[in-house]
N, C-alpha and C positions, 0 to 999 in steps of 0.2 A: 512569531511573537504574538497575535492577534489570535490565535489558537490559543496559549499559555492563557492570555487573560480571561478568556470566556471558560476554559477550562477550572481557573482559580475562582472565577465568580461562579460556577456553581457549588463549586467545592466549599464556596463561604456560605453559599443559604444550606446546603443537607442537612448538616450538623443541627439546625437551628429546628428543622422539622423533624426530626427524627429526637431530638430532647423533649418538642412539645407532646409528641405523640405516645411516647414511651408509657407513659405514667397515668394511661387512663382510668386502668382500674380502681387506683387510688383514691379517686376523684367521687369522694360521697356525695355529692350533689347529682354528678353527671350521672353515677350511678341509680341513684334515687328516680330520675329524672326520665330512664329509661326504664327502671321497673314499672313504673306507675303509668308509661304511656304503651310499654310493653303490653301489658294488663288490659287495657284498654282496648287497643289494637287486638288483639289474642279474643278479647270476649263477644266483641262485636263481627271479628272472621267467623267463629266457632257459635252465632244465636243459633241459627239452628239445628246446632247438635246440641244446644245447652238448653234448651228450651221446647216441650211440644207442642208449644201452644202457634194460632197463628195473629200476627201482628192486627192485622186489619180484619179478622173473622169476628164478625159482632156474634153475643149471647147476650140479650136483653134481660133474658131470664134473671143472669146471674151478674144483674149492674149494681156498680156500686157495694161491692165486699170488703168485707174488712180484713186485712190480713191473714193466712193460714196454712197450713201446710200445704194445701192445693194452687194457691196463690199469695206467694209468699210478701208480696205488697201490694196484694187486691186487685180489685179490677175496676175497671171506669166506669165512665155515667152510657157507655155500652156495653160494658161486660166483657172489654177487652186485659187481657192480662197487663199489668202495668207494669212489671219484671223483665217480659218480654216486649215489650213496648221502647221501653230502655234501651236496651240491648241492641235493637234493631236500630232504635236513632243513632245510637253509636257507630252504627255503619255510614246513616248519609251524614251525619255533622263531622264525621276524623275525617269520611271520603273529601266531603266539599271543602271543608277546612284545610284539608294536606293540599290538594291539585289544586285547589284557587289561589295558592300562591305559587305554582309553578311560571305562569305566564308573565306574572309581574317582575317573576326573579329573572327571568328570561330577557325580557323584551328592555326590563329596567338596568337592568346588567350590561348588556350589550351596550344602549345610547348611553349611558354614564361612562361606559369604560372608554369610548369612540371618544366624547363629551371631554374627557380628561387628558386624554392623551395628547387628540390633534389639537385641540382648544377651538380658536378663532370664531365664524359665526356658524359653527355647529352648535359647537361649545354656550354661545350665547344664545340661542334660539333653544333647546334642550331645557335651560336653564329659566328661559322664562316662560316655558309653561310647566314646567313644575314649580313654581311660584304661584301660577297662576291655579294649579290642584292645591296647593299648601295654606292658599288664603280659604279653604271652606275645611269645614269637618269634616271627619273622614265618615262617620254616620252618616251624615246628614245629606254626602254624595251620594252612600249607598243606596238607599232607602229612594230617594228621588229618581234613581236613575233605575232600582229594581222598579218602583212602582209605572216609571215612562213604558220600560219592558215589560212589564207585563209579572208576576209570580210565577216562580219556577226555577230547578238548579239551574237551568241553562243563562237565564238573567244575572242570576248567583254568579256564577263564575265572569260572566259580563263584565258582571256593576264592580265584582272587587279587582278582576284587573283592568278596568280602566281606571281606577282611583289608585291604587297601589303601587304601580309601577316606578309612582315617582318618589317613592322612599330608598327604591334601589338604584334607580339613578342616581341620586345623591350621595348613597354613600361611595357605589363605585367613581364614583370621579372623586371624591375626595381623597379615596384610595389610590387611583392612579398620577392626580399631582405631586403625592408624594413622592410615590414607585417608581414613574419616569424619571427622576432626579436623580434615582439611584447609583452607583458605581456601575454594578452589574448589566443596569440596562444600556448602560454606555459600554459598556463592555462589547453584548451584542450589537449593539449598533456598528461597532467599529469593526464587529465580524463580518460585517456582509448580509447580516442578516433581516429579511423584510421586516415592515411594520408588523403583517399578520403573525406571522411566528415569533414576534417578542411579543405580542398582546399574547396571543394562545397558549402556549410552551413558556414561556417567563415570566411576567408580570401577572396572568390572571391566577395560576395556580396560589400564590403569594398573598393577593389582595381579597382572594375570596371569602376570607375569614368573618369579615364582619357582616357579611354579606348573607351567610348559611345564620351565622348567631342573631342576626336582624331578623329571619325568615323565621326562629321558633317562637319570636314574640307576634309575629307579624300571625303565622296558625292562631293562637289566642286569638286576636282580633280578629281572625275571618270566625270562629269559632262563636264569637262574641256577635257577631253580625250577622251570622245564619239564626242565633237563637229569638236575638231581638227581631229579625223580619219575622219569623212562624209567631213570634207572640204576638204581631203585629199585623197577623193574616195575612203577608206578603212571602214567605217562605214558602217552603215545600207543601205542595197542592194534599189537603186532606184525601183518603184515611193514612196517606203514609204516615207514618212513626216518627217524629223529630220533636227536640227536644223543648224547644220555644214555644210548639205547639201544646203538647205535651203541658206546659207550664201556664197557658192557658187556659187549656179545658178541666185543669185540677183547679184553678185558684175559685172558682165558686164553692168548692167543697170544703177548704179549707180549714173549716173550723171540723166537720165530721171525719174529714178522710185527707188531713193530710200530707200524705207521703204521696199523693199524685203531682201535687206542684212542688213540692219540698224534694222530692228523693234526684228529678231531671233538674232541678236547679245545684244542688250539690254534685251532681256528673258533671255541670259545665264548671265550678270552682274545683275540683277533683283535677278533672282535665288540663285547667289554664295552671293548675301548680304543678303538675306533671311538665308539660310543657316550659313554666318558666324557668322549672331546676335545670331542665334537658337544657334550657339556650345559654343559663350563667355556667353549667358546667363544659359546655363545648367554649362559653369564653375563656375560662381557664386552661382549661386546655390548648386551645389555639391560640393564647397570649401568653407567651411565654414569663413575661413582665409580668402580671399579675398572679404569677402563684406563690406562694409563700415557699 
């Protein structure tokens, strides 16, 4: 009898994920969402086939060009190609942008999920220090804690997952007081089955949803926080290529030349719209309730 029922509660979610999943390609957002970061990702694998030039090779000679066939958005106040310059940032900002949210989703996923489930004074200690990250800005931690570190990706990844983690904390336990309420999870339980294989195998697959749709808004914001440390001389160590930086050493030229701080400032709005089609289209899809 206890077989029948675990059997019938999975039987009740398939159906549910196999309707959200169906219909992705329909989904002009989602679709959008990945051309545009497709593109992005594809141009910055491919700089150095798409480009001969070299990122950090100074030509003094030829600083400060105005656009033209040879360089097609000129070149900087060292003669570096600015087209290529681009290109190349694309590499460390989607690089540090994507993997600096892995940890948070990781570490923040785990004690939220634990956090929700067992409750008691797990549950309450989890809870007040992420209250205790919630009460400062999420800049404002950044910046402080790259600058204690020191400039550098390595800081970078530091400073955003120690501040981060407690966005996915929160949602997964807010995930799992539902979850565990559920029929289903009661179902397992009455199988015989451990805590660990109903959190792994049953309820995480389930609750993950908002958790992935959290994380493409969350890229944005790391995206947003690598550009403002380089503009801020606390990002990625000069002559690398990034785009903060980038948007500094053009904004003096401004009025003669410029597409050197104008063109790296439209990649990172380029970017965060790419991205936020990507995260409302995986909401549609992954919510079944919200698609028309």
């Amino acid at each position: 009898m206890t077989a029948a029922v675990v059997r019938a509660s999975r039987a009740m979610r398939r159906p549910v994920r196999s309707r959200a999943l169906k219909p992705w390609y329909r989904n002009g957002t989602l679709v959008a969402g990945l051309v545009i970061v497709g593109l992005l990702v594809l141009v910055a694998v491919l700089a150095p086939v798409l480009t001969p030039y070299d990122p950090i090779k100074q030509d003094l000679e030829h600083a400060l060009q105005s656009p033209s066939a040879a360089h097609w958005l000129g070149t900087d106040k060292y003669g570096r190609d600015v087209l290529t310059r681009l290109m190349y940032g694309a590499r460390i900002d989607l690089r540090v942008g994507f993997l600096a949210v892995l940890i948070p989703f990781v570490v923040g996923g785990v004690l939220g999920s634990l956090a929700g489930y067992f409750g008691g004074w797990f549950d309450t200690v989890v809870m007040r220090l992420v209250d205790v990250f919630f009460a400062f800005p999420f800049y404002v931690l950044v910046i402080v804690l790259v600058f204690v570190l020191g400039a550098g990706e390595s800081s970078i990844y530091l400073a955003i997952a120690t501040v981060s983690w407690v966005s996915y904390a929160k949602i997964m336990r807010g995930e799992l007081l539902v979850a565990k309420k559920q029929d289903w999870v009661t179902a397992a339980r009455l199988g015989g089955m451990s805590h660990g294989r109903i959190l792994v195998r049953h309820i995480a697959p389930n609750v993950l949803s908002q958790a992935l749709i959290y994380a493409m808004s969350d890229i944005v914001m790391d995206i947003m926080a690598i550009v403002t440390l380089g503009y801020l001389g606390l990002g990625i160590a000069p002559p690398t290529p990034e785009w903060g930086s980038m948007i500094l050493d053009g904004q003096e030229f401004i009025t003669t030349q410029w597409q050197q701080a104008t063109i790296p400032g439209l990649a990172v709005v380029v970017t965060s719209l790419g991205l936020s089609f990507l995260g409302d289209g995986l909401s549609d899809l992954l919510n079944p309730e919200r698609r028309r």
